[in-house]
Biopython code that builds the backbone (N, CA, C, O; Angstrom):
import numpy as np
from Bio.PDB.StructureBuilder import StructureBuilder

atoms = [
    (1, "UNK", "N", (101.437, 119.691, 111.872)),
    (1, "UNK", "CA", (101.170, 118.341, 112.286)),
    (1, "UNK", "C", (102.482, 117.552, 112.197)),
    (1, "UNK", "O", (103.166, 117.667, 111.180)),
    (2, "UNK", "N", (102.807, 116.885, 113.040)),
    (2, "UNK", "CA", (103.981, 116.328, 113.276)),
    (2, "UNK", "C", (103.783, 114.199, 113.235)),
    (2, "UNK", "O", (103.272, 113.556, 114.151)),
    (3, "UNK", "N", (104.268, 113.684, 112.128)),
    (3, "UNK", "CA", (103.811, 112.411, 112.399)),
    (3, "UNK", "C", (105.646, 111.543, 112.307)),
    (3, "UNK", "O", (106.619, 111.808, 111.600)),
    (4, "UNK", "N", (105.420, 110.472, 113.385)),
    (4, "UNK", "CA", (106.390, 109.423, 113.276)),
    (4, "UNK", "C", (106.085, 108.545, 112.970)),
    (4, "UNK", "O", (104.910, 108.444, 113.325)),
    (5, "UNK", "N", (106.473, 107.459, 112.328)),
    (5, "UNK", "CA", (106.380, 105.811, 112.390)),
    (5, "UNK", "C", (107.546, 105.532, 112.817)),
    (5, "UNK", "O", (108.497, 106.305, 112.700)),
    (6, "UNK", "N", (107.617, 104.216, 113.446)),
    (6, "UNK", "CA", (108.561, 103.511, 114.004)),
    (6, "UNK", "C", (108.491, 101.892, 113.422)),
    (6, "UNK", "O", (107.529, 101.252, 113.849)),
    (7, "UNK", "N", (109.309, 101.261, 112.600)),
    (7, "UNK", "CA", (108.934, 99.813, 112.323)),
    (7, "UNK", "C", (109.874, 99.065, 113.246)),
    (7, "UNK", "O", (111.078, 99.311, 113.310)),
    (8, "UNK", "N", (109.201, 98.061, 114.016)),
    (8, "UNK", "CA", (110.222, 97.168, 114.317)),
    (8, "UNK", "C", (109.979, 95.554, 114.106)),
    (8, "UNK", "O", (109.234, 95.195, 113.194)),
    (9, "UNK", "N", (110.478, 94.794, 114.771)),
    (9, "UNK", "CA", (110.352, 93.005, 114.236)),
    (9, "UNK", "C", (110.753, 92.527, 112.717)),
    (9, "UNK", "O", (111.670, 92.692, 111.912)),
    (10, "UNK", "N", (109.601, 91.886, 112.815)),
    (10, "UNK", "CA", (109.861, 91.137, 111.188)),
    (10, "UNK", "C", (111.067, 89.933, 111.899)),
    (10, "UNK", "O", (111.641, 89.834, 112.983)),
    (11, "UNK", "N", (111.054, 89.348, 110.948)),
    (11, "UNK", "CA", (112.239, 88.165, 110.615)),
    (11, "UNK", "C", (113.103, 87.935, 111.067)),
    (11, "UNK", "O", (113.438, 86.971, 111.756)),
    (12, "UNK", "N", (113.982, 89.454, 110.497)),
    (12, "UNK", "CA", (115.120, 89.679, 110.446)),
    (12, "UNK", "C", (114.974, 90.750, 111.486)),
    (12, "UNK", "O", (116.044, 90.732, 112.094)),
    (13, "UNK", "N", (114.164, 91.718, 112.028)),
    (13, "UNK", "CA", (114.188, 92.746, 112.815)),
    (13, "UNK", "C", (114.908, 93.766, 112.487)),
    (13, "UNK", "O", (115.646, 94.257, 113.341)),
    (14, "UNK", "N", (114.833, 94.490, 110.731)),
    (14, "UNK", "CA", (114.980, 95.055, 110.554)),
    (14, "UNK", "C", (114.267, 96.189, 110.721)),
    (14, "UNK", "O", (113.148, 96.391, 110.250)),
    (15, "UNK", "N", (115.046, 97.106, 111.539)),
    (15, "UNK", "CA", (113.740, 98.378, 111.954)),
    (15, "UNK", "C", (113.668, 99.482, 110.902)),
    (15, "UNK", "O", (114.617, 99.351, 110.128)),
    (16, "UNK", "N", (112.862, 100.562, 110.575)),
    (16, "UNK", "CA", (112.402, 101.601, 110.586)),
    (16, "UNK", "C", (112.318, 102.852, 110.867)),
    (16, "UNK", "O", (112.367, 102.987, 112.089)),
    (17, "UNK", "N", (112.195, 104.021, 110.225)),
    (17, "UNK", "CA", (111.997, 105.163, 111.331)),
    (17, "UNK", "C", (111.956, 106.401, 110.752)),
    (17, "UNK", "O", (113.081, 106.868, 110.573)),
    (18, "UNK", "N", (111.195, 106.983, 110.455)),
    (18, "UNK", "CA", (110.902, 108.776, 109.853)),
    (18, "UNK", "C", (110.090, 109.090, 110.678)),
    (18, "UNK", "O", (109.571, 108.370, 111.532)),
    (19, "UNK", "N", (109.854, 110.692, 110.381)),
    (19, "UNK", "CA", (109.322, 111.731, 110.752)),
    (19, "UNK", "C", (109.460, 113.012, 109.902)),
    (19, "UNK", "O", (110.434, 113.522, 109.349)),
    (20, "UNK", "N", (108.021, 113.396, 109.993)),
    (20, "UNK", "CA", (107.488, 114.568, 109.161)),
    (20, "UNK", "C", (106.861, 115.533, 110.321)),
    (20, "UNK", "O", (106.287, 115.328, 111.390)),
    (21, "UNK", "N", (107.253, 116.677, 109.586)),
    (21, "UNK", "CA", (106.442, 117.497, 110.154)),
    (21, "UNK", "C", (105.873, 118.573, 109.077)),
    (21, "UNK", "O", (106.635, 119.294, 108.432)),
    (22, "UNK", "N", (104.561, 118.607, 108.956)),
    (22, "UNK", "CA", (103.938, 119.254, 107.515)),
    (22, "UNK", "C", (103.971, 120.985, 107.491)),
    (22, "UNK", "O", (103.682, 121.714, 106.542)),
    (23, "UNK", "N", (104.454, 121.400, 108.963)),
    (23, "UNK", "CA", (104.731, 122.618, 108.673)),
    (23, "UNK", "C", (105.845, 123.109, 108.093)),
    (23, "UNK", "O", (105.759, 124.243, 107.622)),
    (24, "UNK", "N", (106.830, 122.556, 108.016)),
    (24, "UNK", "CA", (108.447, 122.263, 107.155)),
    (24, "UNK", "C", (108.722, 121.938, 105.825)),
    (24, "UNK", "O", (109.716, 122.297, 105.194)),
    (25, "UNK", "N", (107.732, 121.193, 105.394)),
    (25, "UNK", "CA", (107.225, 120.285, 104.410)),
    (25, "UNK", "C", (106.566, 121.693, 103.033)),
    (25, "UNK", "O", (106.029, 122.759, 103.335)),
    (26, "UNK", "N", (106.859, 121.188, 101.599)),
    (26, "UNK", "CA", (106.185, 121.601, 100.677)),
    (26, "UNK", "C", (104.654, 121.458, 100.469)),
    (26, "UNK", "O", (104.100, 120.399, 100.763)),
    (27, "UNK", "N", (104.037, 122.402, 100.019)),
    (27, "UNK", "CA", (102.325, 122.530, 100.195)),
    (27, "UNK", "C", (102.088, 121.249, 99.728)),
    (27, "UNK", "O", (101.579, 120.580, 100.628)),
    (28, "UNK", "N", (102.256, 120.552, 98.593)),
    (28, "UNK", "CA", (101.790, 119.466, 97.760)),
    (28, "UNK", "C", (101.888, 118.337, 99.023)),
    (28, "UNK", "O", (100.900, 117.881, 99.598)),
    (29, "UNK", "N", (103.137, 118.026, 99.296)),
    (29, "UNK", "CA", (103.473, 117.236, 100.244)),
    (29, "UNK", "C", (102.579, 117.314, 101.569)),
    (29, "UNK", "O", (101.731, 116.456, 101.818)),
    (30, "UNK", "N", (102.795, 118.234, 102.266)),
    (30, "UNK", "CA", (101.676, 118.303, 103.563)),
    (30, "UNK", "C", (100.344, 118.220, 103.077)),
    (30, "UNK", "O", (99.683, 117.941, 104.078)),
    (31, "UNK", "N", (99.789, 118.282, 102.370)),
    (31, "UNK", "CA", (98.792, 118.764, 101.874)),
    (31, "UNK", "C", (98.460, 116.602, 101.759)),
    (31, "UNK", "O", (97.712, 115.925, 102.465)),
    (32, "UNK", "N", (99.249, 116.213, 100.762)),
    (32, "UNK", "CA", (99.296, 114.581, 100.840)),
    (32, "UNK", "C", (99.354, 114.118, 102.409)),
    (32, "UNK", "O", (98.442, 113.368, 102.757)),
    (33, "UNK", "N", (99.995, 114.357, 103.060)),
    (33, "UNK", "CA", (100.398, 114.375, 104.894)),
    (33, "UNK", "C", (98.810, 113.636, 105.150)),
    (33, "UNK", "O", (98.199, 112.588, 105.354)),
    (34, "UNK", "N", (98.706, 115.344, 104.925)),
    (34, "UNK", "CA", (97.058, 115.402, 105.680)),
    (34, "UNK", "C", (95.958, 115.092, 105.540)),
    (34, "UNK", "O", (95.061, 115.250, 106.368)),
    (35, "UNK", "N", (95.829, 114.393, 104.001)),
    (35, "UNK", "CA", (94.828, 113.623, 103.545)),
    (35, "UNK", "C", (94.836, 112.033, 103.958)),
    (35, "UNK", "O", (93.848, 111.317, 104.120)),
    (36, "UNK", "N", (96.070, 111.717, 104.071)),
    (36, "UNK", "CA", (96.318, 110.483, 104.551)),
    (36, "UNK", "C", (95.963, 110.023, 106.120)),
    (36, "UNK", "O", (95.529, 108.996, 106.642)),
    (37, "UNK", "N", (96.459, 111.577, 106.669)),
    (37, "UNK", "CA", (95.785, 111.170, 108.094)),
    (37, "UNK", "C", (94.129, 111.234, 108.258)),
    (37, "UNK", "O", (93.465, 110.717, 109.156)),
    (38, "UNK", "N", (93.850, 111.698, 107.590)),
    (38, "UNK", "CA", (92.069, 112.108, 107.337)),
    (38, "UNK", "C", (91.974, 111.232, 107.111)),
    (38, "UNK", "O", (91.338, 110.664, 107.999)),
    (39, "UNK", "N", (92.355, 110.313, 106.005)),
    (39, "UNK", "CA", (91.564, 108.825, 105.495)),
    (39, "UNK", "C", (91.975, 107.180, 106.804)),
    (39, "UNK", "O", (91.490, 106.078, 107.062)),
    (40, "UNK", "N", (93.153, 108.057, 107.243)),
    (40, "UNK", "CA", (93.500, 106.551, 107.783)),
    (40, "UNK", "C", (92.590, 106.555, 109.341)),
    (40, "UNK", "O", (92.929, 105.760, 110.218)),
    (41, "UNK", "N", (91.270, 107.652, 109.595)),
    (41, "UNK", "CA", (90.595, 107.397, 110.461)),
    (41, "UNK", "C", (90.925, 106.560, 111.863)),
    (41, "UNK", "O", (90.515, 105.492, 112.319)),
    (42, "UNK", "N", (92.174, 107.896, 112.468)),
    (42, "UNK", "CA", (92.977, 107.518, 113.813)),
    (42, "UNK", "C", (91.865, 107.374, 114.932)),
    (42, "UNK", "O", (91.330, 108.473, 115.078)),
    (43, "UNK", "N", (91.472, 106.685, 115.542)),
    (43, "UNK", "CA", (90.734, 107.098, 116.605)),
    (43, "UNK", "C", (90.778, 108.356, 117.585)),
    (43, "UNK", "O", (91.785, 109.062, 117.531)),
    (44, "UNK", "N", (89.889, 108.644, 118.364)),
    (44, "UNK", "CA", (90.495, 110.154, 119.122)),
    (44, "UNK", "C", (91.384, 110.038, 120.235)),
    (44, "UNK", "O", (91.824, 111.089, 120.703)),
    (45, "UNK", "N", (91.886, 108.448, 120.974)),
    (45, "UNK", "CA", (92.553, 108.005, 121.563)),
    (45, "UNK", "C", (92.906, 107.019, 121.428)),
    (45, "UNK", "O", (92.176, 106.057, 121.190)),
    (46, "UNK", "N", (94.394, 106.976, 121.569)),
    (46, "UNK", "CA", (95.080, 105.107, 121.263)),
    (46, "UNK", "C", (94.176, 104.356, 121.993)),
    (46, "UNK", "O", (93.591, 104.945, 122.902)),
    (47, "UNK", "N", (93.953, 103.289, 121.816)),
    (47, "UNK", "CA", (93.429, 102.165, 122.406)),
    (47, "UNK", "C", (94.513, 101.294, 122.496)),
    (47, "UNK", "O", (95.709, 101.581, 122.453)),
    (48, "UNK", "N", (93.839, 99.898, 122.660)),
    (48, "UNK", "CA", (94.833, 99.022, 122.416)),
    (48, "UNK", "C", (95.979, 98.725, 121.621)),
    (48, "UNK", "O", (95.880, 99.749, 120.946)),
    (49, "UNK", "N", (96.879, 98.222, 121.197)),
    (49, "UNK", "CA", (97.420, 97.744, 120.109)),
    (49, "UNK", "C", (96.647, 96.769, 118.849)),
    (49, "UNK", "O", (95.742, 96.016, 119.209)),
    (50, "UNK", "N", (96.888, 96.799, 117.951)),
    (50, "UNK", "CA", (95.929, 95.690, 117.033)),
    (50, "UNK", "C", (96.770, 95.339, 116.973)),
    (50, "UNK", "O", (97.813, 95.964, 116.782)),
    (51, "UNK", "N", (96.541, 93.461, 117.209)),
    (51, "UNK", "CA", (97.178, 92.285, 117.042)),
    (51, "UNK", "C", (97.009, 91.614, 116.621)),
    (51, "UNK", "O", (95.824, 91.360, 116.836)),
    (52, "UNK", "N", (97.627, 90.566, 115.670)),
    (52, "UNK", "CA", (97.600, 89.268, 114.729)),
    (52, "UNK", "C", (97.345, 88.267, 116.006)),
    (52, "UNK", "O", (97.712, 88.775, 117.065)),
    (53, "UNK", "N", (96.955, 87.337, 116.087)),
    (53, "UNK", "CA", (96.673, 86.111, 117.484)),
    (53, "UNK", "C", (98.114, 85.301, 116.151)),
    (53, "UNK", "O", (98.280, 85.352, 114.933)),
    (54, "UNK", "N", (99.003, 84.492, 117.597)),
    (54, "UNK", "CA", (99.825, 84.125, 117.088)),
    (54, "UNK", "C", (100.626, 84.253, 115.668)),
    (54, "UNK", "O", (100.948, 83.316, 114.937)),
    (55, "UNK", "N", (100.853, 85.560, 115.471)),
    (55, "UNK", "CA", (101.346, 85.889, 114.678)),
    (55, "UNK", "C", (103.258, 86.286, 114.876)),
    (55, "UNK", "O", (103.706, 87.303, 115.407)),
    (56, "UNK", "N", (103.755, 85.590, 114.510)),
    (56, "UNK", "CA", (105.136, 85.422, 115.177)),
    (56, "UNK", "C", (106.099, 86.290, 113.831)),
    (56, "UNK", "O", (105.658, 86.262, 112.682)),
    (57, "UNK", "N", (107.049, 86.819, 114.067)),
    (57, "UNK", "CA", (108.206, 87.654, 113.135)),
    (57, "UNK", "C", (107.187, 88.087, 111.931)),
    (57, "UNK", "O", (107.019, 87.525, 110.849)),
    (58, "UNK", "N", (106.557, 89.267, 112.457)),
    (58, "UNK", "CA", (105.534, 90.321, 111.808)),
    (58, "UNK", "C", (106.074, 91.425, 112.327)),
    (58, "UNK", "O", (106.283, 91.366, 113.539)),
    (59, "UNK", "N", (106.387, 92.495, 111.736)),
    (59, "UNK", "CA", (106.596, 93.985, 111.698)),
    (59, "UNK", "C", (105.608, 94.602, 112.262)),
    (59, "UNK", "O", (104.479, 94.491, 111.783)),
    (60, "UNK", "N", (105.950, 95.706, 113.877)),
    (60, "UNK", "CA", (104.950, 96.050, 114.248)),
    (60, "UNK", "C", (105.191, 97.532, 113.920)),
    (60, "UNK", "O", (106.326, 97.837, 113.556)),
    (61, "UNK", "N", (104.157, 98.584, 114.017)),
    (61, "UNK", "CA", (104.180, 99.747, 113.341)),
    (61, "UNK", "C", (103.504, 100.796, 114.493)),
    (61, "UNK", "O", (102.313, 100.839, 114.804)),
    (62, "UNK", "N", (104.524, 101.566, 114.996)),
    (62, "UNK", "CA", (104.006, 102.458, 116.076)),
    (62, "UNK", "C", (104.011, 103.853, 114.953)),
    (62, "UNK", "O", (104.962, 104.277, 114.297)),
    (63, "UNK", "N", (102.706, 104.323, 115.008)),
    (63, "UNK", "CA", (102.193, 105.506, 114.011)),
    (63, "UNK", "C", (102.164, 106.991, 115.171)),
    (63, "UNK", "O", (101.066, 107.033, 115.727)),
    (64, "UNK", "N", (102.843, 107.829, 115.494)),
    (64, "UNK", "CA", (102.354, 108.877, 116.197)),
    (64, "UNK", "C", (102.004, 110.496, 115.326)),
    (64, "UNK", "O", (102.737, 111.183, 114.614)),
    (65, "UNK", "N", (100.945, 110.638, 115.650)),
    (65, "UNK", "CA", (100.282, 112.033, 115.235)),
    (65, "UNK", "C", (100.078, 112.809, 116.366)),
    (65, "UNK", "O", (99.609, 112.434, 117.440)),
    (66, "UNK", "N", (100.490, 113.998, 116.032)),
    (66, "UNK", "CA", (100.921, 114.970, 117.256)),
    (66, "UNK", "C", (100.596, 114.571, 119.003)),
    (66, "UNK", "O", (99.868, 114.995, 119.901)),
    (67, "UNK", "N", (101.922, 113.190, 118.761)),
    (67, "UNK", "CA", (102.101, 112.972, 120.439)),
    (67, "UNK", "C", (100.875, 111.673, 120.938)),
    (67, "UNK", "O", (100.780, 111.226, 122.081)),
    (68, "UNK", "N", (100.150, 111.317, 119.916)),
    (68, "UNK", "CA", (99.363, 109.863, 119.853)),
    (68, "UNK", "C", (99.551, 109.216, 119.774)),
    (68, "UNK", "O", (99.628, 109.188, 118.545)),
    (69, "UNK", "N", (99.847, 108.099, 120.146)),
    (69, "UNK", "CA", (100.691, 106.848, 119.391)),
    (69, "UNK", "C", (99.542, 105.536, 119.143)),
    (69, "UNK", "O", (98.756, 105.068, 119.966)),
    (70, "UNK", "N", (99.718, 105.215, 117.971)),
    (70, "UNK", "CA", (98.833, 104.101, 118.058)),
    (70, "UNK", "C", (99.869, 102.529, 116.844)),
    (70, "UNK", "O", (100.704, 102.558, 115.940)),
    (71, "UNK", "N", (99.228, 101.597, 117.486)),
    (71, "UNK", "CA", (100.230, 100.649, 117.295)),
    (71, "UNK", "C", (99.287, 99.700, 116.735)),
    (71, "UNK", "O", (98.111, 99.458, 117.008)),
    (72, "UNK", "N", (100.550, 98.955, 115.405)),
    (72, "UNK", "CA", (99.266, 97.366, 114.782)),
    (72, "UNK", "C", (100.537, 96.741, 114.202)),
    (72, "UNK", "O", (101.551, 97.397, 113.962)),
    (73, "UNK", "N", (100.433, 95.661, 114.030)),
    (73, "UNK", "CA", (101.357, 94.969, 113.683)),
    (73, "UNK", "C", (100.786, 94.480, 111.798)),
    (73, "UNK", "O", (99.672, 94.645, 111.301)),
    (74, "UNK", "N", (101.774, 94.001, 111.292)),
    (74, "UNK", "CA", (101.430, 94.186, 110.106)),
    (74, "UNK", "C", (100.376, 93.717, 109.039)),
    (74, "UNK", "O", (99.888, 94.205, 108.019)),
    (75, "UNK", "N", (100.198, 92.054, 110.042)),
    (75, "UNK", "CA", (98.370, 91.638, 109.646)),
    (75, "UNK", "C", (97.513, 92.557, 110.184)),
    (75, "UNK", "O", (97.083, 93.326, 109.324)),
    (76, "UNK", "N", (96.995, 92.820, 111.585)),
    (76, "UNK", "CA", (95.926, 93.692, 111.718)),
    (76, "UNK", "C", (95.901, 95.154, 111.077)),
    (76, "UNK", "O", (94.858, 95.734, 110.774)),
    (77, "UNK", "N", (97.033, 95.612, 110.930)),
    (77, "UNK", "CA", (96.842, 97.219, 110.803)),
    (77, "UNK", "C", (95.791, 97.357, 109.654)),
    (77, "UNK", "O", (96.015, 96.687, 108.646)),
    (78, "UNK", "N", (94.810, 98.044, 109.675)),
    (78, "UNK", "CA", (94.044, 98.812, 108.484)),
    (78, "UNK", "C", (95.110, 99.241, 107.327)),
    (78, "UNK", "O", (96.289, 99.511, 107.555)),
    (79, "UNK", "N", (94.415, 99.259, 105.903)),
    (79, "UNK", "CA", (95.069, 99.357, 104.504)),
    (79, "UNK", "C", (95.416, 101.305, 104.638)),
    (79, "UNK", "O", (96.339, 101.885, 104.066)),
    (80, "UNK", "N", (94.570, 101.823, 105.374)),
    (80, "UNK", "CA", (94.474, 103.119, 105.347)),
    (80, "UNK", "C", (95.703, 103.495, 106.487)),
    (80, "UNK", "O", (96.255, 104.570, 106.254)),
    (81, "UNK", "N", (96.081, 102.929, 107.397)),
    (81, "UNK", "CA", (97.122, 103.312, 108.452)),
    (81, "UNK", "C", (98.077, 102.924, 107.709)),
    (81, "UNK", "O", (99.000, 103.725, 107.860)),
    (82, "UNK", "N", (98.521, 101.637, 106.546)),
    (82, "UNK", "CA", (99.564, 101.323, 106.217)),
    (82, "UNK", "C", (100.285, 102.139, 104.929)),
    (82, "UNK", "O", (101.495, 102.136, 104.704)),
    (83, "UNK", "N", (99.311, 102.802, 104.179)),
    (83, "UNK", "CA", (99.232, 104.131, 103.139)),
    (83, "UNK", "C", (100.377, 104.834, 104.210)),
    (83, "UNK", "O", (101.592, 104.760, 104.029)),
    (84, "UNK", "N", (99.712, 105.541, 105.382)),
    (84, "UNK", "CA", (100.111, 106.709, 106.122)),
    (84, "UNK", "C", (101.782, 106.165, 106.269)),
    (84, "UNK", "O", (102.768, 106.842, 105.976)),
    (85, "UNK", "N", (101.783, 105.225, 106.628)),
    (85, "UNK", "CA", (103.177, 104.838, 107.638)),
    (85, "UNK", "C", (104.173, 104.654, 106.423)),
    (85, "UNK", "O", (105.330, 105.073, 106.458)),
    (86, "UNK", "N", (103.505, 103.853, 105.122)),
    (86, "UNK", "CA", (104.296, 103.750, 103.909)),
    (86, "UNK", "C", (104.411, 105.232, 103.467)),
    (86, "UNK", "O", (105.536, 105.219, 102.966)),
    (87, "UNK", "N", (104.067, 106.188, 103.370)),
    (87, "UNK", "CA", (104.557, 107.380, 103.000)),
    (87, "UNK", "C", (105.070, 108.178, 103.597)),
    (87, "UNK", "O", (105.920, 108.922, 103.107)),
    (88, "UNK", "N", (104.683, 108.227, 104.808)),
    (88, "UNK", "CA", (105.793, 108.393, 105.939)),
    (88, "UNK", "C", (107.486, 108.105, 105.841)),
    (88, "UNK", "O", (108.399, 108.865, 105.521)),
    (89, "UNK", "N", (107.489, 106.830, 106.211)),
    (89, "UNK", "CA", (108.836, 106.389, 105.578)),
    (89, "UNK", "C", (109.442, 106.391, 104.480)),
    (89, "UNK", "O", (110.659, 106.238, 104.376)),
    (90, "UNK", "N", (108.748, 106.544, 103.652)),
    (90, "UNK", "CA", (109.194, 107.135, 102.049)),
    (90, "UNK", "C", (109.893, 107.935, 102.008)),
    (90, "UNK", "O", (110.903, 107.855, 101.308)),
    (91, "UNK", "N", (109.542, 109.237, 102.909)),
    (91, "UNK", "CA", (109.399, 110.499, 103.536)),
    (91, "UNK", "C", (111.112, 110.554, 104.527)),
    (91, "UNK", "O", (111.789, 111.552, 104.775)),
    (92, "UNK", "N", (111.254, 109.800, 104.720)),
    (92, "UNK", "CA", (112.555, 109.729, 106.048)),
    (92, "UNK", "C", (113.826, 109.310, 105.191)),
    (92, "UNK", "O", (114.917, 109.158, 105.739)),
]
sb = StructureBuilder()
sb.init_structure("model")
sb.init_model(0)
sb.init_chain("A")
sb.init_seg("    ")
for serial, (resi, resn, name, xyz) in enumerate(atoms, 1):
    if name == "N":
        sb.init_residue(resn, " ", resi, " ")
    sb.init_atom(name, np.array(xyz, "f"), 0.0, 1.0, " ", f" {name:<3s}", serial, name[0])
structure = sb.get_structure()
């Protein structure tokens, strides 16, 4: 399983950016990967973006799981997508 995040905006527009891939990765580690994507309940296709309504210099967060991309900016995103993307980048 191959996941990216991408951060961009914010304030200052300081960006972001890792990538994992859990077949490369130590058992413990993928093994964390993959529970995170299990909990952060991706839909089976991107939809829209989730958006803050006037929400201005907020960090938006493009999450891709093998070749999915799904996008939220940093008020809307779910607590469970922001786990994934925060360990993700931990990760990079």
């Amino acid at each position: 399983m191959r996941i990216k995040v991408e951060r961009s905006g914010g304030l200052a527009n300081i960006g972001a950016h890792a990538e994992v891939d859990t077949s490369k990765m130590a058992n413990d580690k993928a093994e964390e990967v993959q529970r995170l994507v299990k909990s952060a309940a991706l839909p089976a296709s991107p939809g829209a973006p989730l958006r803050t309504p006037n929400a201005a210099d907020v960090y938006q967060f493009d999450i891709t799981v093998d070749g999915k991309t799904f996008t939220a900016d940093e008020l809307a995103m779910p607590d469970a997508w922001r786990a994934l993307a925060d360990y993700v980048l931990a990760q990079g």
